[in-house]
N, C-alpha and C positions, 0 to 999 in steps of 0.2 A: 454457300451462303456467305455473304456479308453484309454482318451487321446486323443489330433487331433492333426495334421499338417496339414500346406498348402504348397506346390509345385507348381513348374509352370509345369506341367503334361511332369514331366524330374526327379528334384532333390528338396529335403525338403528342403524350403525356411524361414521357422518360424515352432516354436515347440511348445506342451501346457508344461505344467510342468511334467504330467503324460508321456508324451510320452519321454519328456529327461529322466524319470525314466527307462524305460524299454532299456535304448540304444541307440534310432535313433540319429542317428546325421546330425549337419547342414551340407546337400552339398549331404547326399545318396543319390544315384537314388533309385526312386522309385521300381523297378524291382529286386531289392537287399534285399528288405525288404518287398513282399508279405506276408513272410509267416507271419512277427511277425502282421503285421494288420490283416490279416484272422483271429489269434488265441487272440488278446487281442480287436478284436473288435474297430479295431482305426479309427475314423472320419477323412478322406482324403477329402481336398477342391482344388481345385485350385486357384493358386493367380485371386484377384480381384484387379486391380490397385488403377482402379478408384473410389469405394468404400472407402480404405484405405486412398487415399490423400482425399475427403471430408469428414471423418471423422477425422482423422487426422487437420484439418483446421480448424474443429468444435470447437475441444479440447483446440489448440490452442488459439480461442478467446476466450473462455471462462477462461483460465488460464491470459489473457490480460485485463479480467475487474477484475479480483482478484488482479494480484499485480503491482505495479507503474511500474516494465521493465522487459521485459519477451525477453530471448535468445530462439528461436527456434533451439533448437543444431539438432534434425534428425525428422525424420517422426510422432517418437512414443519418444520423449525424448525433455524437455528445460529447461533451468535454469528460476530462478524468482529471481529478487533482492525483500529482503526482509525485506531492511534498514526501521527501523519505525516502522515496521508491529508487534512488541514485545510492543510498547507502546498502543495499543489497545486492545489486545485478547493475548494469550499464544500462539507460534510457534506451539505447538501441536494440540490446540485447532483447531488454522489457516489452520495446516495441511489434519486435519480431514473436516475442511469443502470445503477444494481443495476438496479432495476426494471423497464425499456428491455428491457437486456441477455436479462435472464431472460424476458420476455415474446416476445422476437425468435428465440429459439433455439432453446427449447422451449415455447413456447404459452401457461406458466403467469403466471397474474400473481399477484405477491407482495408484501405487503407490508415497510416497513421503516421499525422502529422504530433512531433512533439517540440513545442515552443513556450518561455516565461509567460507569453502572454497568451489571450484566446485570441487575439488581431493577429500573431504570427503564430500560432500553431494551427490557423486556418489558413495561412501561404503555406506552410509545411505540407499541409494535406493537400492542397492543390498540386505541389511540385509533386509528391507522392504520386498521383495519381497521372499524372502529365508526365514524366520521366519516367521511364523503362526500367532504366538503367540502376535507380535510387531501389528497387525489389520492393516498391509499396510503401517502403518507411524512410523517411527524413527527419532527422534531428536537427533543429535552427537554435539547440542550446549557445551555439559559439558567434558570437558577436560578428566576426569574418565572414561565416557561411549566411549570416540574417543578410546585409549588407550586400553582400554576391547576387543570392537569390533575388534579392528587393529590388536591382540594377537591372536583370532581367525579366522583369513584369511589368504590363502597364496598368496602370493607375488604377483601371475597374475590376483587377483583381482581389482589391482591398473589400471585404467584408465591410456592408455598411455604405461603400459607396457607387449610387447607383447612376443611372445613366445623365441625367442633368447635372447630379454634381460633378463627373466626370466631364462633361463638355465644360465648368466655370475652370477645374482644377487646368485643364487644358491650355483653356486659353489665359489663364496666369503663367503657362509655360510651365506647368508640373506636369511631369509625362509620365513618370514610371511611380513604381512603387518607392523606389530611393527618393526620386526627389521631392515626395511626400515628407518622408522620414525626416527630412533631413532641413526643411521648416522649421520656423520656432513657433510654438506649441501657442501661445500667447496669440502672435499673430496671426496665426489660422482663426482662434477664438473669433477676434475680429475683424475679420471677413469675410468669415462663415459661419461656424456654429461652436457649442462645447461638444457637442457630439464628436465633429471634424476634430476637436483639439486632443478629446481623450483619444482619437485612434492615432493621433503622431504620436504621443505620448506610447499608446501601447505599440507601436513599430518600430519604439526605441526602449523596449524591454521591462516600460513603465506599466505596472498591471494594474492598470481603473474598474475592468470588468470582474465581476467576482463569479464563484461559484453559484448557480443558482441549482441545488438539491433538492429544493420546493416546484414543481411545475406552479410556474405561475397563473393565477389564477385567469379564465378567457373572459373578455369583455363583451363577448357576443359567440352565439351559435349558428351557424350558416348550415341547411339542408339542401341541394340543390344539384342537379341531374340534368343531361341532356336525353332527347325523350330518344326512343327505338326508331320510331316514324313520326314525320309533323303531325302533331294534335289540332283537329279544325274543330273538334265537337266540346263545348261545354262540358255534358258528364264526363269526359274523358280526363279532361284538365281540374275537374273537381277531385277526381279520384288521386291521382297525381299530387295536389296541394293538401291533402287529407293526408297522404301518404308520406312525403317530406315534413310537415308538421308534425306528426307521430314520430318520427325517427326524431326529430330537433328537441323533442318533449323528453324524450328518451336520456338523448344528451344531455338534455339540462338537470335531470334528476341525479344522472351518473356524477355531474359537476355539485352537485349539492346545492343546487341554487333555483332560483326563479326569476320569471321574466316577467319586467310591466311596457313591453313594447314588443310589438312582433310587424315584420315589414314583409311585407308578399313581391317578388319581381316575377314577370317574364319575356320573353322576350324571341323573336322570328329570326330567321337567319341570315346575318347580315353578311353571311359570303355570296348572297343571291341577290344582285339589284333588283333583279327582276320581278321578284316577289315585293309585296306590297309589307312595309316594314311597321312594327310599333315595339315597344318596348314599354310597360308602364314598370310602374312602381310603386306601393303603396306603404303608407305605413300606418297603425292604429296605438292607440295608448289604450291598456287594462286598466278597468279600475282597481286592482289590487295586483300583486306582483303573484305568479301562479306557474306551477310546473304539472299540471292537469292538462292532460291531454285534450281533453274532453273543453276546455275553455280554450285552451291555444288552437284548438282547429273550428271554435266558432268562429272565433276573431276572425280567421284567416278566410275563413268561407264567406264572411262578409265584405274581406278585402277583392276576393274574386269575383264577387257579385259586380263590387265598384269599378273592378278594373276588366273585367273582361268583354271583349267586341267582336262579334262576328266579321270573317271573311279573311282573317290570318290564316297562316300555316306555321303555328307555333313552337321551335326551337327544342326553349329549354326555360326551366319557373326553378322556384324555388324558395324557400322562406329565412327570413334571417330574425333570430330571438335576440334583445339588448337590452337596455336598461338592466342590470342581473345585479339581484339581490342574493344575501345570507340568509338565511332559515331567523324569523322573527326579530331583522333588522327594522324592516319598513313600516313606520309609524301612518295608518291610516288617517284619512281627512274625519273630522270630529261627525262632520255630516254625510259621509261615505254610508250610502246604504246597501250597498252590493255586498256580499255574503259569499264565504267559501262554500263549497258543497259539502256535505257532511260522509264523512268517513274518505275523504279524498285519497290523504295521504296513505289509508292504511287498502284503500283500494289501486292504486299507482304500483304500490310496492308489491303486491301483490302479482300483477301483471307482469313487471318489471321478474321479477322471479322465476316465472312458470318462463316466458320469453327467452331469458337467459339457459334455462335450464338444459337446452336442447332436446326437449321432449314434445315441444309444440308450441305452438303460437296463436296470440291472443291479440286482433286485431279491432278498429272499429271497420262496421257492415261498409260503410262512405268509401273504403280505403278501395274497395273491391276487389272482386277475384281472378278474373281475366289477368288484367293490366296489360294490352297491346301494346301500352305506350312504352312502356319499362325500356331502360337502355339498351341496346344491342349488345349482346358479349359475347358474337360469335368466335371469336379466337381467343376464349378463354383457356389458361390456363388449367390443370389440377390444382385443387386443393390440397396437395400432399400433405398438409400437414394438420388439416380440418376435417378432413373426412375418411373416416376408415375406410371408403369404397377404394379411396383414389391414391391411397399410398402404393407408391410403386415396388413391383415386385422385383426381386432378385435374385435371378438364375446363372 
């Protein structure tokens, strides 16, 4: 074998490193790239969600009893303050037993980048992970080795800068990461942004970015799924948008908050010319702000109503919650005569409970039973660590 990916049984969602070597890139469809998995032998998985986020969460407390404040930045990535942590043990030393740790507990091995800043101690983890030779962990504490490494990267390595600004950095004749650095802080300002100025600034050991130990709050909830097979039939794509709206409902109660906009997309598949293409979009305003399931999947059955057209071969939908309120922020219109439903919250929470509990599930009849449509995830994964069936045995 060389190399795997995993896909949601559509397009490559995460790469091993052997597989960026031979090409695939993030976003292929699958169906693009038979041949080179026939001839290199390459391990195709399906995403596992729920796998990922408790291992993921694993990871996480474990990097929470190592350092005094730990940023959760993404699923598979967080920062650690590490004020202190040099009067005890050697940063490298410290580093390698992050690594240890995490590798001994739950399986994963991880790299770790340690830099002043969050701007270089995200090139640290890149060199970590890029270089063999570094065993996973690089320290950029030493002004020489920031300066080294920054000379040997180019410029879109910079966290933060993405492929446009990369093409203007270019053609100003800044190529690498050095000669970012090595700008005055001022004049990036103006002729680009403060954004551009705080990251010269942090890849010259200036720290702007702070620790954030609060998950910052989401400004929107997005539900949204590529189907198993094209949906041509109405009921099918009802069930489907009943089904995403309940889980986005889900999220928003988890979030502590409420929605007075919900926007319905979907959309045919545009690696097919040949197929006859649409894509709508729709958005609606609540007249009150609501984390009711039961009201976010009127709304949204009405958005489908508006948006849906016979003779597609429907992709992939999905809903997106905005506008998001605090629990008895939002001041109603004096002449607003729309009404919560009575016992909402205590019936939500309720649901929300049993759901959770892993004893059974509490659905609306609209969401249906069948579901043909549902993603594909023939090359799923075990659940090793969700399901007592599928934990692996040891002989």
């Amino acid at each position: 074998m060389l190399g795997q990916f995993r896909y949601n049984d559509g397009c490559v969602v995460a790469r091993s490193q052997e597989a960026k070597a031979i090409g695939i890139k993030m976003g292929t469809p699958l169906f693009q790239i038979q041949d080179l998995v026939r001839r290199h032998n390459i391990e195709v998985f399906s995403s596992n969600y729920a796998l990922y986020a408790d291992i993921s969460g694993r990871v996480m407390s474990i990097l929470e009893e190592l350092a005094p404040r730990v940023e959760v930045y993404s699923i598979d990535e967080s920062f650690m303050d590490l004020t202190g942590v040099a009067n005890a043990i050697e940063l490298e030393a410290f580093g390698l037993q992050v690594r240890e740790t995490v590798q001994q507990w739950t399986g994963i091995t991880v790299c770790v980048g340690i830099a002043p800043t969050k701007t270089l101690a995200k090139l640290a983890n890149h060199a970590a992970k890029k270089y063999r030779a570094t065993g996973g962990i690089v320290d950029l504490t030493s002004q020489v080795r920031q300066r080294k490494l920054m000379s040997l990267l180019p410029i879109d390595e910079v966290w933060g800068i993405g492929r446009r600004l990369t093409q203007r950095l270019q053609a100003d004749g800044i190529k690498t990461v050095l000669d970012l650095a090595n700008t005055h802080p001022k004049q990036i300002r103006r002729h680009y942004s403060v954004v551009v100025e705080r990251t010269v600034r942090e890849l010259n050991g200036e720290s702007c970015l702070s620790l954030e130990e609060v998950t910052p709050t989401k400004q929107q909830i997005i539900c949204s799924r590529s189907f198993g097979k094209r949906i041509t039939m109405y009921s099918e794509m009802r069930e489907a948008i009943c089904q995403y709206t309940s889980r986005a409902a889900e999220k928003l109660r988890g979030e502590n908050r409420s929605a007075k906009m919900i926007t319905l997309f979907m959309r045919t598949n545009g690696f097919n010319p040949a197929e006859l293409q649409y894509k709508p979009s729709l958005s609606a305003e609540l007249p009150f702000p609501t984390d009711d399931t039961r009201d976010l999947v009127e709304a949204a059955m009405r958005l489908l109503k508006a948006a849906w057209r016979d003779g597609y071969r429907y992709m992939k939908a999905g809903v997106m919650l905005s506008d998001l309120y605090e629990p008895g922020v939002y001041q109603p219109s004096l002449f607003n005569e729309a009404k919560h439903r009575p016992n909402a919250k205590a019936l939500m929470s309720v649901i929300d409970q049993i759901n959770n509990s892993g004893k059974g599930k509490i659905f609306l009849a609209s969401q249906g039973t069948q579901k043909a449509w549902t993603m594909k995830r023939e090359r799923l994964s075990p659940a090793y660590t969700t399901r007592w069936a599928e934990i692996p045995a040891v002989r």
